[in-house]
C-alpha positions in Angstrom: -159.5 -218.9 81.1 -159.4 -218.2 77.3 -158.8 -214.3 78.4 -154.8 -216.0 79.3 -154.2 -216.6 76.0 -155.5 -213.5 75.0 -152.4 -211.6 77.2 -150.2 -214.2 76.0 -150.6 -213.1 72.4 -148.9 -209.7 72.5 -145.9 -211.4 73.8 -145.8 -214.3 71.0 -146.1 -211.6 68.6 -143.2 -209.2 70.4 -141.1 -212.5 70.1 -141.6 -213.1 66.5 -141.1 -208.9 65.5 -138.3 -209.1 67.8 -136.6 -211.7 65.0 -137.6 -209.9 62.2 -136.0 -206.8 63.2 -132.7 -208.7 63.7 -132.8 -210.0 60.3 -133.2 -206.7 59.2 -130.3 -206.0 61.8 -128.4 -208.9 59.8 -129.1 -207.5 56.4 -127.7 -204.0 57.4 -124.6 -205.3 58.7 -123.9 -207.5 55.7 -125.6 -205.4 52.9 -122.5 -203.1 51.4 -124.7 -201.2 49.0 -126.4 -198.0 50.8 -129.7 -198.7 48.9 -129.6 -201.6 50.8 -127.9 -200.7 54.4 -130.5 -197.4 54.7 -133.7 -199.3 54.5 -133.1 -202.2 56.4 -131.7 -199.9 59.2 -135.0 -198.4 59.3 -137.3 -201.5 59.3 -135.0 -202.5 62.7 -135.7 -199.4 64.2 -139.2 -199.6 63.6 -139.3 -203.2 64.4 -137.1 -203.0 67.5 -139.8 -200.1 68.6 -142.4 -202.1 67.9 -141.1 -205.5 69.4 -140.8 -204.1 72.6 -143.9 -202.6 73.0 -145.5 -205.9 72.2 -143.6 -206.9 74.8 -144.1 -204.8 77.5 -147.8 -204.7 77.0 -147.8 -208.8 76.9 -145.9 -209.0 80.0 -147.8 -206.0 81.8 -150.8 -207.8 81.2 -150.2 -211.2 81.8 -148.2 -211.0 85.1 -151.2 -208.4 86.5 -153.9 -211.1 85.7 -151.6 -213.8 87.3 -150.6 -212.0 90.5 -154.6 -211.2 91.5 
């Protein structure tokens, strides 16, 4: 049973990067200073990347130990 909550993880964590990367989203679109705008347009790419792979491999994982 405990092996549930170890797919489950990926996806909590997916959720949580999913909402940093749109407050870095937040903080390009507000930000008018380019030494700003430049790296917080990065860290959403990287996070947004990053976000959905958690994702995927939470939901790839959970839904093929649920459907056995």
């Amino acid at each position: 049973m405990w092996q549930v909550y170890f797919f489950i993880l990926p996806i909590g964590l997916g959720i949580m990067t999913l909402v940093a990367s749109l407050i870095c989203l937040f903080a390009y679109l507000m930000s008018d200073d380019n030494a700003t705008r430049l790296p917080a347009f990065n860290w959403f790419k990287r996070l947004i990347l990053v976000a959905f792979l958690l994702l995927s491999v939470g939901l790839f994982m959970t839904f093929r130990n649920f459907w056995r």
